[in-house]
Phi, psi and omega in degrees: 000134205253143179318154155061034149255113197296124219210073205263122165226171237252311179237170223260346196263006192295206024298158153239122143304075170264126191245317194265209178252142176252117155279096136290105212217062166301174194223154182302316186254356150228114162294119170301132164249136193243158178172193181288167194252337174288003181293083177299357186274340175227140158080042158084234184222101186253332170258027141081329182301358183092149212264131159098034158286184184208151166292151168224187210275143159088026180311300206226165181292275172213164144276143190224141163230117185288158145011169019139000160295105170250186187064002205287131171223149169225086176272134169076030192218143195252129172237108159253137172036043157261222188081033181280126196301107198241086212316330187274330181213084158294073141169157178304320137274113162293102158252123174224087173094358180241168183240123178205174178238136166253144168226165184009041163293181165209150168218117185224176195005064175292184174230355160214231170278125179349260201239103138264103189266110155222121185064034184212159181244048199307163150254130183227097177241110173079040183265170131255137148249139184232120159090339170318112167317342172245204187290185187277305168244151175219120226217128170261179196264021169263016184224173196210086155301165142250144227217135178190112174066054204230103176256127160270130210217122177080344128032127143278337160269084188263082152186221206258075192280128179282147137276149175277174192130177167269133175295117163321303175215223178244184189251121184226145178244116202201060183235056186303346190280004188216145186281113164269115180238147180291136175280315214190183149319089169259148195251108187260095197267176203300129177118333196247151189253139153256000000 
């Protein structure tokens, strides 16, 4: 996805969907947007409704990064008003089992949560999340992000929601540049380290 290209999906039931790799590899000065087809503040009146609809939070699903999908970066890109609330993708970016890099980004007004990591190990740096109805990030307890220089800011979770359950083996939490909190009980069970 080339700077400064504008990225409208259209109903709250959408996702893009990477099984294979997505590069979104935007510059400081044209940001990739990814965002509502009612968002009339960038790329126009694309649905034709008369000039001055606007986005709202859960228009469209996600970005989902599937399984054993890698190499996916998104540098310099803005995700507006997905998150439509979804047992299969809560949150506006999905890493599920995949590898990507987020970098100097924004993720905002989601309808659920900012970055949902399951089971991945994303790098997330100089990112914001703003305005998520959910956590900023949301995380099970099988993945180990690295987190770094990342600001929350209007949040209803400005960090890191753990879910609960037991650590598969063991575990190290080692993000400091971020608040991590419980959804629930986590369990560090016998034999396992945290």
């Amino acid at each position: 996805v080339a700077p400064g290209q504008v990225v409208k999906i259209s109903d709250w039931w959408q996702d893009l969907i990477v099984n294979g790799t997505l590069t979104a590899d935007g510059t400081s000065t044209d940001t990739i947007i990814f965002t509502s087809i009612h968002d009339d503040s960038v790329g126009g009146d694309t649905n034709n409704n008369g000039a001055g609809s606007s986005g709202g939070k859960g228009q469209w699903r996600s970005i989902a990064f599937d399984a054993g999908s890698t190499g996916n970066v998104m540098d310099y890109v803005e995700v507006r008003y997905g998150g439509y609330n979804s047992d299969y993708n809560p949150a506006s970016v999905v890493a599920s089992g995949a590898g990507l890099t987020l970098t100097n980004s924004v993720i905002r007004d989601s309808y659920t949560s900012g970055l949902r990591v399951n089971q991945s190990n994303p790098t997330v740096t100089a990112v914001t999340f703003q305005a998520n109805n959910g956590a900023a990030i949301a995380m099970d307890l099988a993945s180990n992000p690295t987190i770094q220089n990342v600001t929350t800011t209007g949040n209803w979770g400005n960090g890191l929601a753990l879910d609960a359950g037991e650590l598969a083996g063991n575990a190290v939490w080692d993000d400091p540049d971020i608040v991590y909190y419980f959804t629930g009980d986590v369990t560090v069970p016998a034999g396992s380290t945290l």
